[in-house]
N, CA, C and O of each residue as an XYZ file, in Angstrom:
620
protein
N      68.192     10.181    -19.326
C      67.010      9.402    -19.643
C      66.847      8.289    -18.629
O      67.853      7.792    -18.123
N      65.609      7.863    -18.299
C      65.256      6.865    -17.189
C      65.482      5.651    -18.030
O      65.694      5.627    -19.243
N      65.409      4.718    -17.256
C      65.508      3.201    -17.730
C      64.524      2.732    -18.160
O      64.668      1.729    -18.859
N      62.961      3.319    -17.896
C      61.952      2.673    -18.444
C      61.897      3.742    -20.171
O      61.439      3.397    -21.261
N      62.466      4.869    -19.820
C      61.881      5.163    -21.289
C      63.149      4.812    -22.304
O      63.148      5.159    -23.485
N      64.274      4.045    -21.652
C      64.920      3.401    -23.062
C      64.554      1.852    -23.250
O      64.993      1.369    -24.293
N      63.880      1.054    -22.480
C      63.163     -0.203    -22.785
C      62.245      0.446    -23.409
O      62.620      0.334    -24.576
N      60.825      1.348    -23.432
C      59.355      1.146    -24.226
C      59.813      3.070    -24.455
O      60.037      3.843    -23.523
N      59.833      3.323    -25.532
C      59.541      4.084    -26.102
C      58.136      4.566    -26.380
O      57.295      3.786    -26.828
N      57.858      5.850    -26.123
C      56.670      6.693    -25.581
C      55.629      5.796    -27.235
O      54.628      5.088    -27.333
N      56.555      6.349    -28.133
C      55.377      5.945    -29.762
C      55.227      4.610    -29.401
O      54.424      4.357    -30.300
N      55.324      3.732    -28.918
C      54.342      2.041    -28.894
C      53.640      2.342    -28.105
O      52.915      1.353    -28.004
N      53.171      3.347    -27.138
C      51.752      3.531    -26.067
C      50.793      4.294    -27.065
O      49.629      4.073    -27.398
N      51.575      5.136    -27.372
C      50.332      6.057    -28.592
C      49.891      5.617    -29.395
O      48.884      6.178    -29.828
N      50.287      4.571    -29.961
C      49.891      3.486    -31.035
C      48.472      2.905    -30.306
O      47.447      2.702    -30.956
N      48.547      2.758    -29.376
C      47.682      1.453    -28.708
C      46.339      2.551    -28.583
O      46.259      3.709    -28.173
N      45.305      1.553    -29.166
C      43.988      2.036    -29.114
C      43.741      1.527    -27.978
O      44.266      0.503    -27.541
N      42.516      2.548    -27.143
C      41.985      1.814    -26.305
C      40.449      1.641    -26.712
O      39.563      1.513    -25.867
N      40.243      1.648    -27.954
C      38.591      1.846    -27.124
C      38.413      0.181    -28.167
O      37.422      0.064    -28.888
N      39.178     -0.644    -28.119
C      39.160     -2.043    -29.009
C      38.243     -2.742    -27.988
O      38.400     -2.652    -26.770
N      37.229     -3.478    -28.622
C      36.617     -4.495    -27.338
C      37.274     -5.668    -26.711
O      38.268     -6.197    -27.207
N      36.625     -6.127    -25.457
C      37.296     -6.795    -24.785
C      37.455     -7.930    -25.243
O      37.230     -7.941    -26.453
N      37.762     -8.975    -24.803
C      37.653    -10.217    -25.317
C      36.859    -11.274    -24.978
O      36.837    -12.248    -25.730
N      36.100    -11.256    -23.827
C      35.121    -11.807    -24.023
C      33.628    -10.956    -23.768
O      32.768    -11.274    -22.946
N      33.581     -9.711    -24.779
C      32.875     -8.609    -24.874
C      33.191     -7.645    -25.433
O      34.310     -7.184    -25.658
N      31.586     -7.076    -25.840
C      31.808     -5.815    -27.289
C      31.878     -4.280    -26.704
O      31.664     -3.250    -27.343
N      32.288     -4.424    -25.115
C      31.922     -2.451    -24.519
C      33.196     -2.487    -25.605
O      33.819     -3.184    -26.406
N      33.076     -1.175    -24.984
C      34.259      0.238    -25.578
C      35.126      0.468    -23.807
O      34.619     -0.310    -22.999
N      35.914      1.088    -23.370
C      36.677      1.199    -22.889
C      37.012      2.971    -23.013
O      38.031      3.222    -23.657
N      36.309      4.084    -22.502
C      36.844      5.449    -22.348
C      38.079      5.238    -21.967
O      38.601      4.227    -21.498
N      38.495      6.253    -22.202
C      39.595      7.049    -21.423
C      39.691      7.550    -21.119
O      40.834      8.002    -21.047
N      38.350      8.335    -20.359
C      38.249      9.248    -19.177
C      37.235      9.068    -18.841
O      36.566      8.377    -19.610
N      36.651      9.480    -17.757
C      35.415      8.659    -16.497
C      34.281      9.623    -17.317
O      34.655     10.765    -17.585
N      33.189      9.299    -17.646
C      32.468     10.126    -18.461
C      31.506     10.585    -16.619
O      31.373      9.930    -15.585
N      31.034     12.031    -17.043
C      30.087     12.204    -16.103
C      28.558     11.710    -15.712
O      27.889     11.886    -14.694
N      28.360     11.197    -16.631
C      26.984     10.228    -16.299
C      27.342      9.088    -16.229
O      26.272      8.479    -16.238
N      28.274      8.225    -16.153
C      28.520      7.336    -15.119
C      28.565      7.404    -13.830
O      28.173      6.514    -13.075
N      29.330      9.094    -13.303
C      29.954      8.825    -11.703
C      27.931      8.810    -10.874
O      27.460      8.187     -9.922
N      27.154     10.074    -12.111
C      25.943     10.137    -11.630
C      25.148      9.056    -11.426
O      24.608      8.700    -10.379
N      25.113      8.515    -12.597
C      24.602      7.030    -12.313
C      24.866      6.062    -10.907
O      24.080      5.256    -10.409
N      25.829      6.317    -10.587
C      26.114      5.597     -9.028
C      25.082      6.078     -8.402
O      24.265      5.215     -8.079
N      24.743      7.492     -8.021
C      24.627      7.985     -6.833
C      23.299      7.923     -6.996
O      22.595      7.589     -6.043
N      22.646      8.294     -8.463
C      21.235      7.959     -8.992
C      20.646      6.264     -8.632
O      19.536      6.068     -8.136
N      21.435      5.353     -8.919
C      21.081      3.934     -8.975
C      20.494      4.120     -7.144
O      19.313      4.208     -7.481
N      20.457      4.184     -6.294
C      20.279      3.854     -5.074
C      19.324      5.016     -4.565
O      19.183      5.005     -3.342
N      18.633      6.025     -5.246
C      17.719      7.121     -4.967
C      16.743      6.030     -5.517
O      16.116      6.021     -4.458
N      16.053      5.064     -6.303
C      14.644      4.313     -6.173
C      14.383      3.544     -5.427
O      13.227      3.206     -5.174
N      15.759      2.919     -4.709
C      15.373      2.051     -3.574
C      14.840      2.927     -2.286
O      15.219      4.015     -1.853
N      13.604      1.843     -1.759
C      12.629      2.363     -1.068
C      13.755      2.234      0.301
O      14.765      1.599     -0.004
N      13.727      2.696      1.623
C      14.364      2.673      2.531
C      14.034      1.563      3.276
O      12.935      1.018      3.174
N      15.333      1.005      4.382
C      14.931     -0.072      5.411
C      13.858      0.426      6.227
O      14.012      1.553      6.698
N      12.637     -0.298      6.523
C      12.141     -0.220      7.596
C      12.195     -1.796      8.613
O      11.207     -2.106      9.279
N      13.229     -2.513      8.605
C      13.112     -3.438      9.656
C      13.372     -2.940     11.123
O      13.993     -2.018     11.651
N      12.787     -3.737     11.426
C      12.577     -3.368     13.245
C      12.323     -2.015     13.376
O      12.892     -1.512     14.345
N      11.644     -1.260     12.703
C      10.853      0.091     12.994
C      10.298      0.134     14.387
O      10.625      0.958     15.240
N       9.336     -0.936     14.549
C       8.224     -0.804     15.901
C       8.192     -2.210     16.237
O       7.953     -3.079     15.398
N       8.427     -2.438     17.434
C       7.887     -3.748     18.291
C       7.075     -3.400     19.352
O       6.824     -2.241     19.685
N       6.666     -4.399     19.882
C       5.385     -4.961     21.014
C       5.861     -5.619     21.835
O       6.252     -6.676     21.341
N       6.159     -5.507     23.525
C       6.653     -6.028     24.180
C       5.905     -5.991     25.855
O       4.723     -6.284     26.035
N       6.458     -5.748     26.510
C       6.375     -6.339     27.788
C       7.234     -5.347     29.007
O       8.361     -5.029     28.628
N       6.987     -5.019     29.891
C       8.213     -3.849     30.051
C       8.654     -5.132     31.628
O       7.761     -5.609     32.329
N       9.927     -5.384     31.809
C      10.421     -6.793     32.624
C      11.234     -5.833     34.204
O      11.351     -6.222     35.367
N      11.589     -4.714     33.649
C      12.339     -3.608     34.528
C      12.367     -2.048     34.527
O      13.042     -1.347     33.773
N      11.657     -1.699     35.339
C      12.263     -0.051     35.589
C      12.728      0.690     36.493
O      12.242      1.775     36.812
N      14.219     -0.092     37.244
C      15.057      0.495     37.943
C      15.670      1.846     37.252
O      15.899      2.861     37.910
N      15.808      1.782     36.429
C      17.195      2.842     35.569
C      15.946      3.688     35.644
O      14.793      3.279     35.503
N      16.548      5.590     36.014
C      15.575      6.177     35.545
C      15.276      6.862     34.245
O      16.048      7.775     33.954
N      14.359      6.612     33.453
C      14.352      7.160     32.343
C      14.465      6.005     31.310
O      14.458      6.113     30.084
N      14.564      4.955     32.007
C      14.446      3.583     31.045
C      13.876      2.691     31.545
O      13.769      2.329     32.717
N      13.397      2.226     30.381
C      12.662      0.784     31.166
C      13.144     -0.494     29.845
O      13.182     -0.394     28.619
N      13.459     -1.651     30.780
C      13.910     -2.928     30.020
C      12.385     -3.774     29.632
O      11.500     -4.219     30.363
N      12.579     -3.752     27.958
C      11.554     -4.568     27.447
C      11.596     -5.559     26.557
O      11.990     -5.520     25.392
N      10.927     -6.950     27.517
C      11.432     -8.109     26.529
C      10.356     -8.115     25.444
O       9.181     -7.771     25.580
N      10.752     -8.409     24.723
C       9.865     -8.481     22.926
C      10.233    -10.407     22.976
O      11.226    -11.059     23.299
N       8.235    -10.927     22.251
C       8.768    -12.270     21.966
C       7.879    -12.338     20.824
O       6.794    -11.921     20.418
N       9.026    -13.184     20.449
C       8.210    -13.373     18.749
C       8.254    -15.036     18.134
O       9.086    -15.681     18.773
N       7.856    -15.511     17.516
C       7.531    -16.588     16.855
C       8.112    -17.019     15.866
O       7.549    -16.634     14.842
N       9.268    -17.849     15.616
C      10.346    -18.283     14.372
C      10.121    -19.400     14.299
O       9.839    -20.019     15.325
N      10.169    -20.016     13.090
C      10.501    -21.285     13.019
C      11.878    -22.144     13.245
O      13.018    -21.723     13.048
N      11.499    -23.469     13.711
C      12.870    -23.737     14.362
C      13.425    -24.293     13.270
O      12.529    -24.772     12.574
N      14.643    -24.472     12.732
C      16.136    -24.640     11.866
C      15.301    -26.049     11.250
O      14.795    -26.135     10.131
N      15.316    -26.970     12.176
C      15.400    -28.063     12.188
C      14.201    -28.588     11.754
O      13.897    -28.882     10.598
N      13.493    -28.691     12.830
C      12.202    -29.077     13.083
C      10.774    -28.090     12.562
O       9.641    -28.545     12.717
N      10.980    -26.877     12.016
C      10.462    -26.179     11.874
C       8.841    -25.957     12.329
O       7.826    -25.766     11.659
N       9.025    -26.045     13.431
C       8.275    -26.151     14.461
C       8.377    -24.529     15.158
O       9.432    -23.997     15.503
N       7.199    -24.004     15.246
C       7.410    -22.433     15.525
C       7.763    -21.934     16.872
O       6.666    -21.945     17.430
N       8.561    -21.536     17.671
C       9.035    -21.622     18.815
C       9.633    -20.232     19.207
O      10.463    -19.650     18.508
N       9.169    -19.779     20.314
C       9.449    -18.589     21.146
C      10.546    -17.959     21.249
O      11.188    -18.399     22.202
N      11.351    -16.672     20.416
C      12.371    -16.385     21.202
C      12.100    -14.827     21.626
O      11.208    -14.073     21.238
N      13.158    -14.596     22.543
C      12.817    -13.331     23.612
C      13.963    -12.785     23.750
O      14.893    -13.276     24.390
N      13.977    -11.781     23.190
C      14.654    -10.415     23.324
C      14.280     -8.943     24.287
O      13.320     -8.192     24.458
N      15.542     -9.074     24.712
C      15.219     -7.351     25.749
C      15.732     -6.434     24.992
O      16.624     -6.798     24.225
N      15.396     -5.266     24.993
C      15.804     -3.965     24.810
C      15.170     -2.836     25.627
O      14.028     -2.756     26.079
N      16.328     -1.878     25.714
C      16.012     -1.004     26.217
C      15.621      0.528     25.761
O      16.109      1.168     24.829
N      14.677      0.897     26.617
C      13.770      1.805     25.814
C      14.155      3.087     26.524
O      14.849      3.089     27.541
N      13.624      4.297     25.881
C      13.566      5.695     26.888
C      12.056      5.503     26.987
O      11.207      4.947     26.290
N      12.062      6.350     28.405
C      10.792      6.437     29.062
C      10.686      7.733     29.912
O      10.490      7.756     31.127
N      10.897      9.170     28.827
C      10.870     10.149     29.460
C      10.218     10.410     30.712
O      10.994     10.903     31.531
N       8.988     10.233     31.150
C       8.243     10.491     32.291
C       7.992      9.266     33.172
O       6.968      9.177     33.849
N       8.949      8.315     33.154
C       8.970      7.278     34.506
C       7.124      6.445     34.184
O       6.648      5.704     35.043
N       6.529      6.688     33.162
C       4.914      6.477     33.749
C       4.976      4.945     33.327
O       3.840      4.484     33.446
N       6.020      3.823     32.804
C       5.714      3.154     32.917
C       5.842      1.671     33.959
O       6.865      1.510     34.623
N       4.861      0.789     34.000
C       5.217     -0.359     35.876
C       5.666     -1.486     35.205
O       5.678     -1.344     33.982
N       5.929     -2.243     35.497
C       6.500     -3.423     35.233
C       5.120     -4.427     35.236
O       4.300     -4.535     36.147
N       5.133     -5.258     33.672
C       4.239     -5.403     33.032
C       3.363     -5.106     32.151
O       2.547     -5.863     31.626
N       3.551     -3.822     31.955
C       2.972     -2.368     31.479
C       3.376     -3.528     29.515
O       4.275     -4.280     29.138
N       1.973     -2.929     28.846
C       2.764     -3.641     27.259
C       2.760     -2.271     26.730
O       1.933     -1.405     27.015
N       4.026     -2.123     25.722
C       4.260     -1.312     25.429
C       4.883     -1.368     23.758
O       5.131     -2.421     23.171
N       5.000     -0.470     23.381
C       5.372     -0.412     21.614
C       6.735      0.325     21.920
O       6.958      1.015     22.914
N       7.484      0.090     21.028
C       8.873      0.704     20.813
C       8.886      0.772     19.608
O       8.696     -0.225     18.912
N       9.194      2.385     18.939
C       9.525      3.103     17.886
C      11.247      3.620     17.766
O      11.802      4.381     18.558
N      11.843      3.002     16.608
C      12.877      3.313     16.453
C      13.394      4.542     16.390
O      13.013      4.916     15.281
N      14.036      5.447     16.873
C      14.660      6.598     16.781
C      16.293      6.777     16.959
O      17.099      5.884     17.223
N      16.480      7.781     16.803
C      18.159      7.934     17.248
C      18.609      7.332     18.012
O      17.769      6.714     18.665
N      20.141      7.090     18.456
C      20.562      6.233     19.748
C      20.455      7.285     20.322
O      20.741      8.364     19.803
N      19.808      7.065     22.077
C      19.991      8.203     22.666
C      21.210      7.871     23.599
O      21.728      8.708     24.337
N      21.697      6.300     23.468
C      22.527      5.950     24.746
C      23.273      4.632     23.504
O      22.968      4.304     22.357
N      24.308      4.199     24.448
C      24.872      2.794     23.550
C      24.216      1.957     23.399
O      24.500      1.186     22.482
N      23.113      1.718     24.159
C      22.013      0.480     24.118
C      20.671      0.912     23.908
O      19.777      0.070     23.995
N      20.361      2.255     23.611
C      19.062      2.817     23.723
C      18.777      3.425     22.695
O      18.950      4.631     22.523
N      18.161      2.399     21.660
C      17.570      3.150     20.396
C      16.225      3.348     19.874
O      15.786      3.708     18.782
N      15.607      2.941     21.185
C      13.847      2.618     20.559
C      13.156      3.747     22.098
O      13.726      3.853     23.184
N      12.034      4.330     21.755
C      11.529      4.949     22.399
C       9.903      4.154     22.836
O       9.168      3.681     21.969
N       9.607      4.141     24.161
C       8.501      3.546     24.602
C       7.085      4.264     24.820
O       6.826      5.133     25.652
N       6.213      3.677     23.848
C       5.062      4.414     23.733
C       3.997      3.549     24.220
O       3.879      2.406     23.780
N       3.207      4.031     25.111
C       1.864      3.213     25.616
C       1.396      2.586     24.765
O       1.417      3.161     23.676
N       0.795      1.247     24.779
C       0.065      0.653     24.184
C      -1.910      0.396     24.669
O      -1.986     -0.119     25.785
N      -2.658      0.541     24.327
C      -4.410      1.251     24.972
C      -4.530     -0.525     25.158
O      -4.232     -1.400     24.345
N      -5.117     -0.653     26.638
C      -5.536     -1.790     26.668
C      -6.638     -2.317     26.223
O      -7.629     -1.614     26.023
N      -6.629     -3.660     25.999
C      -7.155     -4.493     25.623
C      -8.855     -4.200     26.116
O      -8.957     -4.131     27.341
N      -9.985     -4.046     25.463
C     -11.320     -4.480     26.306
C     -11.758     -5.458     25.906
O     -11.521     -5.698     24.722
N     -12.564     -6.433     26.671
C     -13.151     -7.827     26.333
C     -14.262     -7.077     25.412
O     -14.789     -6.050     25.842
N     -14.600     -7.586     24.181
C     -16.169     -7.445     23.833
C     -17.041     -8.113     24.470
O     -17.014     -9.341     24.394
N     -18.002     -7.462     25.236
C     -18.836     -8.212     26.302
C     -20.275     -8.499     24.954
O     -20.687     -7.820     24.013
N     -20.534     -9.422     25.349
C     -21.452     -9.535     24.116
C     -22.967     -8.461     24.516
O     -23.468     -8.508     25.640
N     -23.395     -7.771     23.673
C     -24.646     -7.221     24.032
C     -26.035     -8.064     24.226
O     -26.472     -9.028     23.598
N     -26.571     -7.319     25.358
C     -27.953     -8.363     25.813
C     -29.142     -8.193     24.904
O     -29.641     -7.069     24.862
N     -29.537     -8.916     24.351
C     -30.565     -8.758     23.305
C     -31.280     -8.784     23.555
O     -31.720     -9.866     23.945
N     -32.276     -7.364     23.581
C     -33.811     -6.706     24.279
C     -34.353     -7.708     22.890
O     -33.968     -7.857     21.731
N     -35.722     -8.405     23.953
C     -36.915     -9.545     23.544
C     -37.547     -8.548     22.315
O     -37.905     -7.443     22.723
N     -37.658     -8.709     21.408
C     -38.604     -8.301     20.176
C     -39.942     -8.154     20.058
O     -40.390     -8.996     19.280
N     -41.099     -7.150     20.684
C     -41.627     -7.757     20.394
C     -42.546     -7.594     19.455
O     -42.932     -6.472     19.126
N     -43.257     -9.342     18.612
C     -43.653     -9.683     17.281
C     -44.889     -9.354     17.255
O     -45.266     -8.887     16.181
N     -45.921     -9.468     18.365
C     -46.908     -9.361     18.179
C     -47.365    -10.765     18.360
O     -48.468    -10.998     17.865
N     -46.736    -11.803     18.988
C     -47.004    -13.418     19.200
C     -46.941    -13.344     20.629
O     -46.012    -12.708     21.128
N     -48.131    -14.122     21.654
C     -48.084    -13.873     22.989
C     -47.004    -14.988     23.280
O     -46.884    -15.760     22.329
N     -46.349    -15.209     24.148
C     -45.509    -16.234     24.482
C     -46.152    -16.907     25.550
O     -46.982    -16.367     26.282
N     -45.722    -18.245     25.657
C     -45.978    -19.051     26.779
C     -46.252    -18.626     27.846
O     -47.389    -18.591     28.315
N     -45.214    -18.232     28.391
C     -44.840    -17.273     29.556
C     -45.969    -16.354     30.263
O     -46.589    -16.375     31.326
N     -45.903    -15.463     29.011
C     -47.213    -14.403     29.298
C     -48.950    -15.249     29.472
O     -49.907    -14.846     30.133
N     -48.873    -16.130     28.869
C     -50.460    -16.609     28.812
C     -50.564    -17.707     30.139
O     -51.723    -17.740     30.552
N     -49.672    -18.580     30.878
C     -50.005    -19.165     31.994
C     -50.085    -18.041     33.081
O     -50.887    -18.257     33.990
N     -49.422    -16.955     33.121
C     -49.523    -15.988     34.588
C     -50.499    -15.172     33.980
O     -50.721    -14.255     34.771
N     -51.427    -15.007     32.622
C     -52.884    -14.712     33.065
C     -54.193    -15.340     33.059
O     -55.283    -14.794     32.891
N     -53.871    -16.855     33.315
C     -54.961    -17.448     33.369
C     -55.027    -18.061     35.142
O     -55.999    -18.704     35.537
């Protein structure tokens, strides 16, 4: 016989209920892992909606030595700690740029995808430039009222 089973004899464990509540609480206490608990884990985290941070940024393209990449600083607008005063910070990342088509300056969007490299997880997609709205020239109306204009050059 071992030494623990001549100190506690097996009948004082069988005695012992487990499903008594706790003490500062009324659960119950199984004694075996029920199966809609382990489900419940894996269920609890199927309604949460997924991360989308840093999906897509807007940047600036600063370098395209590397081929097949181009370095793009992204700047964005935070408030400062302190002063909370909104102030510039600037981040590079690097993008793929399958077909070389973009120049330096070029603004561009970056969409998150796979890493394709240790530093390369966003892919660079053209961004359509900017057009000024030129304001349209507004053809004279006309009311049926002679204007100034017209009545001194026919007299």
């Amino acid at each position: 016989m071992s030494l623990l089973q001549l100190r506690f004899p097996l009948s004082q464990f069988k005695s012992l209920n487990l499903s008594t509540p706790f003490i500062h609480g009324n659960s119950v206490v199984s004694t075996k892992p029920s199966s809609s608990t382990s489900n419940h884990h894996h269920q609890r985290h199927a309604y949460l909606p997924p991360i989308r941070a840093m999906r897509s940024l807007q940047g600036r393209v600063i370098c395209t030595t590397n081929d097949k990449t181009v370095n793009v600083e992204v700047t964005r607008l935070a408030p400062h700690p302190k002063y909370k005063r909104r102030v510039r910070k600037k981040k590079k990342f690097q993008a793929h740029d399958p077909e070389n088509q973009f120049q330096i300056g070029d603004l561009v969007q970056l969409e998150k995808c796979k890493p394709i490299s240790k530093k390369k997880t966003f892919l660079a997609i053209p961004v359509p430039k900017r057009t000024a709205k030129q304001p349209k020239e507004v053809a004279p109306q006309d009311l049926g009222i002679p204007l100034e204009s017209d009545s001194s050059s026919q007299v």
